[in-house]
PAGUMAR-26909 format. One line per field, with one value per residue (C-alpha): residue in three letters; x, y, z; residue number from 1. Coordinates in Angstrom, 3 decimals. Each point is the difference from the previous one (the first is absolute). Layout:
! PAGUMAR-26909
rest <- c(ALA_...)
c1 <- c(X_...)
c2 <- c(Y_...)
c3 <- c(Z_...)
nr <- c(NUM_...)
This chain:
! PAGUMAR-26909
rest <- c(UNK_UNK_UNK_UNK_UNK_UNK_UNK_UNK_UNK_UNK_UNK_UNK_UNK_UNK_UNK_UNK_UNK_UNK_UNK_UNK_UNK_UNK_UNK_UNK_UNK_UNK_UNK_UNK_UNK_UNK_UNK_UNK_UNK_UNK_UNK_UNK_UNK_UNK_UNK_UNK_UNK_UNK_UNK_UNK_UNK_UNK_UNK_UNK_UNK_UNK_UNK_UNK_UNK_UNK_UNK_UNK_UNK_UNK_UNK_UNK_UNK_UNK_UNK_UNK_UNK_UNK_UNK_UNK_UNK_UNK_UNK_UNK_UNK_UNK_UNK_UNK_UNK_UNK_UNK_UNK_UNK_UNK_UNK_UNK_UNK_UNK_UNK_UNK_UNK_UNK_UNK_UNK_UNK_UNK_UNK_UNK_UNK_UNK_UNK_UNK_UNK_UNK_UNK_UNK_UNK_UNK_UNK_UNK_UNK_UNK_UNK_UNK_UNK_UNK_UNK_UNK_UNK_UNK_UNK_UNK_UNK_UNK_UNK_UNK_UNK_UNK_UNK_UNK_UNK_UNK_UNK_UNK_UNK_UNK_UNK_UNK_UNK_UNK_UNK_UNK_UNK_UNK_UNK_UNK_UNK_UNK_UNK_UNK_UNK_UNK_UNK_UNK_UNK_UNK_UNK_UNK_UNK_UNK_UNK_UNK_UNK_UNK_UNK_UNK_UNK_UNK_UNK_UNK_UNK_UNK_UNK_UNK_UNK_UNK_UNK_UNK_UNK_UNK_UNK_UNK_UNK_UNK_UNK_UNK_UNK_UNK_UNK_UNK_UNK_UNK_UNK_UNK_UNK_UNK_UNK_UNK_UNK_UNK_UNK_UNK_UNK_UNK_UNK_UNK_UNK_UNK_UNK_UNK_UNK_UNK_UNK_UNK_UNK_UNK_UNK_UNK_UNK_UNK_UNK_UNK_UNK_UNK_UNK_UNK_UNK_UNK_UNK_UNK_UNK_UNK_UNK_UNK_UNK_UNK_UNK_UNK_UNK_UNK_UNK_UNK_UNK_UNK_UNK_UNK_UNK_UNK_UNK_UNK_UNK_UNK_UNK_UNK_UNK_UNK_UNK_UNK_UNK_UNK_UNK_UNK_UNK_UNK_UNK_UNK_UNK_UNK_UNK_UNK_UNK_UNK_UNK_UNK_UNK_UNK_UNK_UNK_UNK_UNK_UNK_UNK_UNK_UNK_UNK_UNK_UNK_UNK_UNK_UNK_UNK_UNK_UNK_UNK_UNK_UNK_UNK_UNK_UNK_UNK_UNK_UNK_UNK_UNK_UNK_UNK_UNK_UNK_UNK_UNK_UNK_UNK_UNK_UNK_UNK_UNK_UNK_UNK_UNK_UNK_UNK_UNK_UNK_UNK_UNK_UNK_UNK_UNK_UNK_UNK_UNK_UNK_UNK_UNK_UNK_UNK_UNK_UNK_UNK_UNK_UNK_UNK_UNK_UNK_UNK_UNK_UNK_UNK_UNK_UNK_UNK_UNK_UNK_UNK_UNK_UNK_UNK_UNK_UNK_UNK_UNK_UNK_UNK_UNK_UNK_UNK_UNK_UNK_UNK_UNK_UNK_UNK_UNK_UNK_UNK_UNK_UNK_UNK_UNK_UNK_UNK_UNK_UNK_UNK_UNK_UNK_UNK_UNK_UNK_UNK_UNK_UNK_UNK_UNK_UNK_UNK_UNK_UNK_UNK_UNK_UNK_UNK_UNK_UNK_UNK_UNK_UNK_UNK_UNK_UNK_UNK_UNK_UNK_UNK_UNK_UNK_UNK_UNK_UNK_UNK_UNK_UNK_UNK_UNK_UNK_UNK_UNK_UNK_UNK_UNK_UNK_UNK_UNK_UNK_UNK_UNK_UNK_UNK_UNK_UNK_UNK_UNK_UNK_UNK_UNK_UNK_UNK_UNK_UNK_UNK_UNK_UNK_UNK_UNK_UNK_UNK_UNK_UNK_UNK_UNK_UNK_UNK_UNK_UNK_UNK_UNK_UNK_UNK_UNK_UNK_UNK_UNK_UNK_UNK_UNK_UNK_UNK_UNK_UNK_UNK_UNK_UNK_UNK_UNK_UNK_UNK_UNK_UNK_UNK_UNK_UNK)
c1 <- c(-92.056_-1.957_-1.363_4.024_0.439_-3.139_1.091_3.719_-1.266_-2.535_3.187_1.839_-2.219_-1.043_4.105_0.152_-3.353_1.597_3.465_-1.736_-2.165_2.999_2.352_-2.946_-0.515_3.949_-0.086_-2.252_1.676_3.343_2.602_1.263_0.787_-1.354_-3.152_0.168_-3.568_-2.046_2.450_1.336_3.074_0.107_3.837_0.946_-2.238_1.607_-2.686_2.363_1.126_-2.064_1.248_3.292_-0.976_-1.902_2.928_2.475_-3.161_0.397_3.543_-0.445_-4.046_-0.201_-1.745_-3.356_-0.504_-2.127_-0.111_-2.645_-0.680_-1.785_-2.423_-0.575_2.015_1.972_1.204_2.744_1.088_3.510_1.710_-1.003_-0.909_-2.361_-1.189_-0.865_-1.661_-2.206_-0.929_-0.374_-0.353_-2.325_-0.936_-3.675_0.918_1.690_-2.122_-1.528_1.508_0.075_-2.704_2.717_1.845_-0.949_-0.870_-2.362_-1.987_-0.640_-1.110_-2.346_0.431_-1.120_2.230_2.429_2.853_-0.803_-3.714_-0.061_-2.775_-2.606_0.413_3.827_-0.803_-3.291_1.858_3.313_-1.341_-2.006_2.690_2.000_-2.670_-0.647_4.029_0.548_-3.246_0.964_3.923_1.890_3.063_-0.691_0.964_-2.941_1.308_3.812_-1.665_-1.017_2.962_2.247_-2.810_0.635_3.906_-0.124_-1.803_3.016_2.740_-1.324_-0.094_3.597_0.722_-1.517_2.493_2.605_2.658_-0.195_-0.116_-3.324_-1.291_-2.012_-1.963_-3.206_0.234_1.448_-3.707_-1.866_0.328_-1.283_-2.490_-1.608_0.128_-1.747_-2.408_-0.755_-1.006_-2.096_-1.591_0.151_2.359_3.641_0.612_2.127_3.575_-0.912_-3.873_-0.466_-2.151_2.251_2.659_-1.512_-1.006_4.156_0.737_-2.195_1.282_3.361_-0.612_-1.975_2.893_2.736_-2.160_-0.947_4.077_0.742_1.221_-2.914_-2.807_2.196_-0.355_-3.617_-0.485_1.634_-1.989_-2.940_-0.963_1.948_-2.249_-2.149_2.854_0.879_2.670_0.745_-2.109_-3.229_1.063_-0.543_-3.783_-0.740_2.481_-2.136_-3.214_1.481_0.701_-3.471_-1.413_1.873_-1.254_-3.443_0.068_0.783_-2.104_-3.084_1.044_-0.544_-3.151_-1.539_1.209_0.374_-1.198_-0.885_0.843_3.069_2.417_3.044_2.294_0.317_-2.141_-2.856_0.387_-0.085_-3.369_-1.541_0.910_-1.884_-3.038_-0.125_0.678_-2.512_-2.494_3.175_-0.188_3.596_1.118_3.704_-0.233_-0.336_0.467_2.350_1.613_0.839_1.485_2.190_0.462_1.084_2.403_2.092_0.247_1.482_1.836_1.298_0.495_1.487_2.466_1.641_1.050_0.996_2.458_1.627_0.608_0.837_2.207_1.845_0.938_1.812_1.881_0.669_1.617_2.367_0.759_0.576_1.376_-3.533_-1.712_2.287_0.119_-4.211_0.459_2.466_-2.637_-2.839_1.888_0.864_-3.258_-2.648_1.829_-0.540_-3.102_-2.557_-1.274_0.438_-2.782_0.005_0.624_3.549_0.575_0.826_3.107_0.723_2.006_1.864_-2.766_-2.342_2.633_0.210_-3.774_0.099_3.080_-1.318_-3.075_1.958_2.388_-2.161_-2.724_-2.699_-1.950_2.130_-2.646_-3.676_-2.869_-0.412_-2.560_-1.460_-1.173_-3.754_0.347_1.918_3.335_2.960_2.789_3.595_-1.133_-1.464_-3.751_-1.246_-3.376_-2.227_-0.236_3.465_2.448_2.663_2.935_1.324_3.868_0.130_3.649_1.026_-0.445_0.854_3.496_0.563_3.788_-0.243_-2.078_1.072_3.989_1.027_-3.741_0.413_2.424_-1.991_0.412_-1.893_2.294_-2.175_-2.694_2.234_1.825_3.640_-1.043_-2.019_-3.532_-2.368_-0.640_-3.051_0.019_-2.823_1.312_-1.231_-3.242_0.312_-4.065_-0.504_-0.779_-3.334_-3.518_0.938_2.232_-0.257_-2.671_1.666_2.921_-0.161_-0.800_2.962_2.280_-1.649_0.469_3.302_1.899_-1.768_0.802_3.576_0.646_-1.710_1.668_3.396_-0.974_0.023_1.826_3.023_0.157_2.322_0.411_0.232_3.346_2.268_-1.524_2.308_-1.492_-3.292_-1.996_-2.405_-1.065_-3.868_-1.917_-1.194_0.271_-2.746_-3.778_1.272_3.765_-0.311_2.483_1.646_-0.784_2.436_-0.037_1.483_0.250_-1.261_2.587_-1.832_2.252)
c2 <- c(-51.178_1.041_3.026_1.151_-1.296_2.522_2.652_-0.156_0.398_2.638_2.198_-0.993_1.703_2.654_1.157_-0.997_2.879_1.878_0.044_0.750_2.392_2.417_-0.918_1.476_3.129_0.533_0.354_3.185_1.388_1.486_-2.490_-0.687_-3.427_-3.082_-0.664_-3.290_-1.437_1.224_2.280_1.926_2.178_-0.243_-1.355_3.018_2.973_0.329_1.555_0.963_2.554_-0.179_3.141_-1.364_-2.944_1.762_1.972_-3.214_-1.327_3.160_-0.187_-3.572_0.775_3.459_2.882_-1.346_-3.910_-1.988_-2.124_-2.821_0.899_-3.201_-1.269_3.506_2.043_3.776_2.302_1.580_3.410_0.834_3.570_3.662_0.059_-3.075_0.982_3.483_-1.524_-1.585_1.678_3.696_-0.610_-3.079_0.502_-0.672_-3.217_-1.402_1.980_-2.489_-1.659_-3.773_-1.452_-3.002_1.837_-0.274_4.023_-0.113_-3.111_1.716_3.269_-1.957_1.921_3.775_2.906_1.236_-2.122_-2.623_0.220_0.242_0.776_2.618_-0.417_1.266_2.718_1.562_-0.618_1.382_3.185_0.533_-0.004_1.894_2.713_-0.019_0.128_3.443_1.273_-0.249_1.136_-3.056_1.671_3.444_2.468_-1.397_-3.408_1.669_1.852_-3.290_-2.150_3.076_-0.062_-3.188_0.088_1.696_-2.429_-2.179_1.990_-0.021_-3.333_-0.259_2.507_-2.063_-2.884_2.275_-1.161_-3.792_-2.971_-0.466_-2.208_3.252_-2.696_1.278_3.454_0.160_-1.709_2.438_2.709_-1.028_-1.981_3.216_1.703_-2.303_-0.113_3.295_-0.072_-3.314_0.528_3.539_-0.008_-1.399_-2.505_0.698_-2.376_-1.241_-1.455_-3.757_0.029_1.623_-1.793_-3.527_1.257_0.468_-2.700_-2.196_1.881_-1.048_-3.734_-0.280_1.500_-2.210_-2.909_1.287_0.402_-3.531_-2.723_-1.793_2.687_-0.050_-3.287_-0.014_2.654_-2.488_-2.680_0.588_-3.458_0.874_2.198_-3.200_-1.223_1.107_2.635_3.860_0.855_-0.124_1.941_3.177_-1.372_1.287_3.193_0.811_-0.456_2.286_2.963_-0.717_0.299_3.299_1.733_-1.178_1.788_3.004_-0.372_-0.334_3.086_1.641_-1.089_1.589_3.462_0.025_3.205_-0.735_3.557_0.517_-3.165_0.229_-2.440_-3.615_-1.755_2.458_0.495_-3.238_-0.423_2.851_-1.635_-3.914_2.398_1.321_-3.769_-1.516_-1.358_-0.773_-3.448_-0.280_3.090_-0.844_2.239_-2.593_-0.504_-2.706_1.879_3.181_-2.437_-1.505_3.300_1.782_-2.749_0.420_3.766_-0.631_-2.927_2.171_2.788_-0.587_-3.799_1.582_3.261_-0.988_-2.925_2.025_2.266_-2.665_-1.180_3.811_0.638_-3.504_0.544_3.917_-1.840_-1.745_2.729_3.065_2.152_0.011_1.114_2.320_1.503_0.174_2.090_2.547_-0.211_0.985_2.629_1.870_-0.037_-0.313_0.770_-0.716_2.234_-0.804_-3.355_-1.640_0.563_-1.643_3.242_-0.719_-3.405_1.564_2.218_-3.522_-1.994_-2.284_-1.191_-0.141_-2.710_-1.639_-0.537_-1.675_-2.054_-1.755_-1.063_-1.016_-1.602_-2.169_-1.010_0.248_-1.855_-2.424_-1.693_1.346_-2.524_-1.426_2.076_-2.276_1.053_1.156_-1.443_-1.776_1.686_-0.052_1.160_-0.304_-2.791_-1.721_-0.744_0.287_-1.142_1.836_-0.384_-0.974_0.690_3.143_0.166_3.451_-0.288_3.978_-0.846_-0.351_3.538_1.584_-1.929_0.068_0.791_2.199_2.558_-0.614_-1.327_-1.655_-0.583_-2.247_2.869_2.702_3.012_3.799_0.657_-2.376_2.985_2.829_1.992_1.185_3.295_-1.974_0.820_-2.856_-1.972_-1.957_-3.066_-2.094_-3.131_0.822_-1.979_-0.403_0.692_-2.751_2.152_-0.154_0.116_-2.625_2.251_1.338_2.270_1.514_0.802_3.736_0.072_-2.847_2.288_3.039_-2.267_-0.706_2.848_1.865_-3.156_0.187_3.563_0.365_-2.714_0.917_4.166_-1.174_-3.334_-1.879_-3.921_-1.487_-4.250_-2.004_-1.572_0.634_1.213_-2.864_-2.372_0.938_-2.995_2.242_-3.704_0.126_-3.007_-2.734_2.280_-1.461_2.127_2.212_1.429_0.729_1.134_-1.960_0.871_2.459_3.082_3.501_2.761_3.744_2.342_3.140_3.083)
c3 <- c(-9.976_-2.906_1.734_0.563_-3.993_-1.015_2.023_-1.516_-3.170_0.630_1.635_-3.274_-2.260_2.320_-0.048_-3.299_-1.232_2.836_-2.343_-2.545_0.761_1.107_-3.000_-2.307_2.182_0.028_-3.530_0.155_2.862_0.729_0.640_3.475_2.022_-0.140_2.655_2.056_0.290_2.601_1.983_-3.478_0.797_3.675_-0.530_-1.846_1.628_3.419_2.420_2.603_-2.667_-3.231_-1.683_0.217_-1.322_-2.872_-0.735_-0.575_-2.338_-2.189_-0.032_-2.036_-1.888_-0.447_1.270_-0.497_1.380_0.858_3.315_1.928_2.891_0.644_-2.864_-1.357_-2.293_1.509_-2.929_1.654_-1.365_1.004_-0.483_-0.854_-3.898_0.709_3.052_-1.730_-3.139_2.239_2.596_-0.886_-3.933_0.019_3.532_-0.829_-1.413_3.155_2.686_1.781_3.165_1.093_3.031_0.616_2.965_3.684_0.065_-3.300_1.332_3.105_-1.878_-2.270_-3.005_2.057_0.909_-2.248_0.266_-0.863_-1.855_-3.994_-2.736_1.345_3.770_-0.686_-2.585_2.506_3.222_-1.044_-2.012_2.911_2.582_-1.670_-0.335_3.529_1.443_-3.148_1.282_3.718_-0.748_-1.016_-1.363_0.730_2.881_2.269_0.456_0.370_2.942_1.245_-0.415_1.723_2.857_0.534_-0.368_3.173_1.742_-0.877_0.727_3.354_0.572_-1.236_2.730_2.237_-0.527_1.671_-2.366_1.168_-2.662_-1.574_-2.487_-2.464_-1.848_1.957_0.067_-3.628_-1.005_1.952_-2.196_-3.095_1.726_1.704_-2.978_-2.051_3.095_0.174_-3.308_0.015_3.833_-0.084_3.295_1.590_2.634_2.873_0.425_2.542_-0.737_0.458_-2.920_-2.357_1.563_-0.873_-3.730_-0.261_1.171_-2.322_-2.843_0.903_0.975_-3.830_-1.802_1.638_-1.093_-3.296_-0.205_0.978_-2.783_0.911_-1.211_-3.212_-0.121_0.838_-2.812_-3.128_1.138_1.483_1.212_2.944_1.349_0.877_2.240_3.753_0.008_1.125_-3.371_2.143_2.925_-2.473_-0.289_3.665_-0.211_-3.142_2.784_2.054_-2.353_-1.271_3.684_0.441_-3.144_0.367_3.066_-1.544_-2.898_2.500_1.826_-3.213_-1.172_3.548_-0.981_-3.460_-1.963_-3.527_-1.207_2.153_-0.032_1.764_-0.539_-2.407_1.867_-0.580_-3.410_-0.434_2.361_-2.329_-3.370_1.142_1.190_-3.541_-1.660_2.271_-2.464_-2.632_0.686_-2.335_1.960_1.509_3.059_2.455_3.706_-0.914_-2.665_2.759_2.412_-2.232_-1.376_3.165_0.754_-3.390_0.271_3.664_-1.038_-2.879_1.931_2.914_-0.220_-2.808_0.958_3.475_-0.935_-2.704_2.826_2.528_-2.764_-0.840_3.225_0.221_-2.823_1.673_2.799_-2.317_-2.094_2.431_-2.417_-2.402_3.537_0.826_-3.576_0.118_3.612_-1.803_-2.688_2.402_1.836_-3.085_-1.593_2.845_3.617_3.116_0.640_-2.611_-0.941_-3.074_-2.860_-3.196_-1.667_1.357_-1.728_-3.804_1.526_1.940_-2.711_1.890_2.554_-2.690_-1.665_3.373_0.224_-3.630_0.682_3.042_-1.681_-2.967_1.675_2.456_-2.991_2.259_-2.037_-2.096_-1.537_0.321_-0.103_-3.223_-2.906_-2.635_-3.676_-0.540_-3.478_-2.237_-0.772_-2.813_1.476_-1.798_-2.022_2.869_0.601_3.915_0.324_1.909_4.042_-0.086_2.734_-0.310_2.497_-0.425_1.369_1.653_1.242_-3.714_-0.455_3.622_-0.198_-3.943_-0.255_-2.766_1.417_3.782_-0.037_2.407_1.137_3.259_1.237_2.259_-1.962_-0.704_-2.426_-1.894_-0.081_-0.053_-3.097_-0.301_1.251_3.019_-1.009_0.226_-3.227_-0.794_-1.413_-1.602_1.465_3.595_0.112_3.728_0.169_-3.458_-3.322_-1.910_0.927_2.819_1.658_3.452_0.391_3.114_-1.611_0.635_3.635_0.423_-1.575_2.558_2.771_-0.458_-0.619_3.082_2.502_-1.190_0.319_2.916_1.818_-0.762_0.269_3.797_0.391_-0.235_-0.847_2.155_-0.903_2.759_-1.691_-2.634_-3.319_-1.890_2.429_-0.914_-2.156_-2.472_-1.630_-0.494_1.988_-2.557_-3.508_-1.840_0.303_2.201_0.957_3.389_1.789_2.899_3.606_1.372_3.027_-0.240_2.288_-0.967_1.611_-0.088_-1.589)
nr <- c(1_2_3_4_5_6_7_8_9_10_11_12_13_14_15_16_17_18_19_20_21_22_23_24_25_26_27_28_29_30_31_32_33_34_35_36_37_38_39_40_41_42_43_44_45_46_47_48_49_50_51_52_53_54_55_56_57_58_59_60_61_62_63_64_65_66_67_68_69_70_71_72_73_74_75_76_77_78_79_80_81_82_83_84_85_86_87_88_89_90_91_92_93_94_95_96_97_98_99_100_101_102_103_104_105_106_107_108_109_110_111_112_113_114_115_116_117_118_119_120_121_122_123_124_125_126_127_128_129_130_131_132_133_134_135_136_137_138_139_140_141_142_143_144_145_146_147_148_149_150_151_152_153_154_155_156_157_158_159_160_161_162_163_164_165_166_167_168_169_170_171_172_173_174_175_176_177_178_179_180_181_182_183_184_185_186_187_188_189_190_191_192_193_194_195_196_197_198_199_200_201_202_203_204_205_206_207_208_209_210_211_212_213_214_215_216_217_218_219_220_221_222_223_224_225_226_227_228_229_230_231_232_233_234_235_236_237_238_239_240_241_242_243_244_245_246_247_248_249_250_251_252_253_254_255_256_257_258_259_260_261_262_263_264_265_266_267_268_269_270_271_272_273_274_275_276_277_278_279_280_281_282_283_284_285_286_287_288_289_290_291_292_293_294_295_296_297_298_299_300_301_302_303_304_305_306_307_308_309_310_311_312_313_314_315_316_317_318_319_320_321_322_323_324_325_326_327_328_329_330_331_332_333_334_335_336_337_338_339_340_341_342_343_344_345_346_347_348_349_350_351_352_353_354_355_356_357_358_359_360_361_362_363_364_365_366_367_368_369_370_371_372_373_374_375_376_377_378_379_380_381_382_383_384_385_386_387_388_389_390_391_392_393_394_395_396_397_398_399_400_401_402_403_404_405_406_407_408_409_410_411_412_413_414_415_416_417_418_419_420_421_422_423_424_425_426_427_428_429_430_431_432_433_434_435_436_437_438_439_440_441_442_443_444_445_446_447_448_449_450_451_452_453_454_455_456_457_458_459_460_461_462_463_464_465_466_467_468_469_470_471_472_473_474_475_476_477_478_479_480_481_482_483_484_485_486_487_488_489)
């Protein structure tokens, strides 16, 4: 009895400090709702949807918040001025990114995702080098991307206008081309081993997608429990498997004074930092390093595409407008080039709206500050969480009206020339943002083109019947599963 008496009152005061503890920070912080012990805002932050749960919190606190996710403290910054201020004009000061989610623990601090201080600032300046040096957004990785266009058109072919589900081949593409520059060569459709590397990819980000993982990621005691979280533990042992192999084909022919591709650049650069006992080149740090650029690379561009062609089959006319588009500026007998893209207003637009409108990325994993920060009266201590809310801006009314309507008018003038805007941050803004961005934006525009240069998309029902609803909106929108037939023209 007494042990039950001293254990009440030990849970008193710890709830009581607990109380306490967050009232005082509260006071320093930007407002938001009140944390329940323990669990914090679970009640109000819905994972199933958290950006539109963030957006009914701003509605009511402001556009910058604060929320618990758990016992810990998220600064949640909520709309384009803030996300601006922060980001690109302080991005130094909130640079750094969290190691709570199920991706950053596995990464363990290397790469370039998810790594901060000096491993991020080496590993990223010296990726990029290496992608400008071997073509990243010049004509050399165009040639590539239109080589291996082909390769997909004929696979299309191949489905002889039956239903097919293009999640597969759509990912091909930008996984070849990020490939050939990383191994040096392709991998044919139909390889087992390639076929398996897909496949993982896929089966991680349906889990990484899940409520669960976004559970998982706000409180990370979970991960200690059973649940889908640790199924990504042996994908992750897979992909590792499959680029070791590569990497070990490469150390038996590398050439010090003639590297080829990533991976030997890389090789080269941990032969020079061999005695640098602080040097970051690591065998750990290329792994996890490989794995971002094709995780970056490839899951993005291919379900923004999977995603654009559903929302093609419910709106016919934007297809069919894009075909009369192609035929007047490209034709029938030349492929497309991206030379063609700036007297290509309206597809342009349509490439922008569809990653506008799905919000690929509502939410990206959370940053935290790399020292202590007054912003807007508020002080953020340093190491503290930062949600930035990317939906705020890609649906903000004011710059986008009517923003849950499908629309390319939304990047198009009176006179129908495109119009930027500085509100699409579909690749994030700041020194955070996606370092792919340019050979996304490549990739795109020549799958597009050069799908519907030689196809038709027929739905396999009515385009009103047609559900466009992304599959659990909260890390991810992905888009639902669906087939289509490509009628050849």
């Amino acid at each position: 009895m007494a042990l039950f008496f001293f254990l009440g009152i030990w849970l008193s005061c710890f709830l009581l400090l607990f109380l306490w503890n967050q009232h005082r920070g509260r006071m320093k912080l930007p407002p938001g709702p009140t944390p329940l012990p323990i669990v914090g805002n679970i009640l109000q932050v819905g994972v199933k949807n958290i950006s539109k749960s963030m957006n009914m919190l701003a509605e009511k606190y402001g556009p910058v918040f604060t929320v618990y996710l758990g016992l810990k403290p998220t600064v949640v910054l909520h709309g384009y001025e803030v996300l601006k201020e922060t980001l690109i004009d302080r991005g130094d000061e909130f640079s750094d990114k969290m190691q709570s989610s199920l991706l950053s623990r596995i990464s363990q601090g290397l790469g370039i995702v998810f790594s901060n201080g000096e491993t991020w600032k080496q590993t990223r300046r010296f990726s990029l080098m290496v992608l400008r040096s071997m073509g990243m957004g010049k004509k050399t990785i165009e040639d590539r991307i239109r080589e291996e266009v082909i390769y997909l058109l004929d696979a299309l072919r191949k489905t002889n206008g039956t239903p097919c589900d293009p999640s597969f081949l759509l990912a091909c593409v930008p996984c070849n081309v990020i490939s050939a520059v990383i191994f040096q060569h392709r991998f044919d459709y139909n390889d087992e081993t390639f076929i398996g590397f897909m496949k993982n990819f896929h089966r991680k980000i349906e889990i990484l997608a899940s409520p669960w993982a976004q559970l998982c990621n706000a409180y990370p005691i979970l991960y200690y429990l059973p649940g889908i979280h640790n199924s990504v533990l042996k994908e992750v042992t897979e992909q590792k498997k499959f680029i070791l192999m590569e990497i070990n084909r490469h150390q038996k022919s590398l050439n010090l004074s003639n590297p080829q591709d990533f991976i030997d650049y890389f090789l080269i650069k941990m032969e020079k930092e061999k005695h640098n006992e602080k040097s970051e080149f690591t065998m750990d740090n290329l792994v996890v390093t490989i794995g971002d650029l094709f995780g970056a690379g490839t899951e993005t561009t291919s379900s923004t595409m999977k995603y654009g062609l559903l929302l093609l089959l419910k709106y016919p006319e934007v297809a069919a407008k894009i075909q009369e588009e192609i035929a007047r500026v490209i034709g029938r007998h030349r492929s497309p080039c991206m030379q063609d893209r700036s007297n290509m207003p309206y597809t342009d637009a349509v490439l922008h709206e569809i990653q506008r409108y799905i919000d690929f990325v509502p939410i990206p994993l959370p940053r935290k500050t790399t020292q202590d920060v007054e912003f807007r009266g508020y002080h953020i201590p340093k190491g503290t969480s930062v949600m930035a809310c990317l939906t705020s801006v890609l649906h903000d009314d004011k710059e986008f009206p009517n923003p849950e309507k499908f629309d390319p008018g939304h990047f198009l003038d009176e006179k129908g020339n495109f119009k930027k805007s500085d509100y699409f941050v579909a690749f994030s803004a700041g020194r955070r943002a996606c370092i792919g961005e340019g050979l996304a934006r490549m990739e795109m525009f020549l799958i597009l083109t050069n799908i519907l240069q030689h196809f038709t998309l027929k739905p396999l029902v009515n385009p009103e019947d047609i559900d466009i609803t992304p599959v659990n909106p909260g890390l991810l929108s992905v888009p639902p599963p669906f087939e289509l037939c490509f009628i050849p023209v």
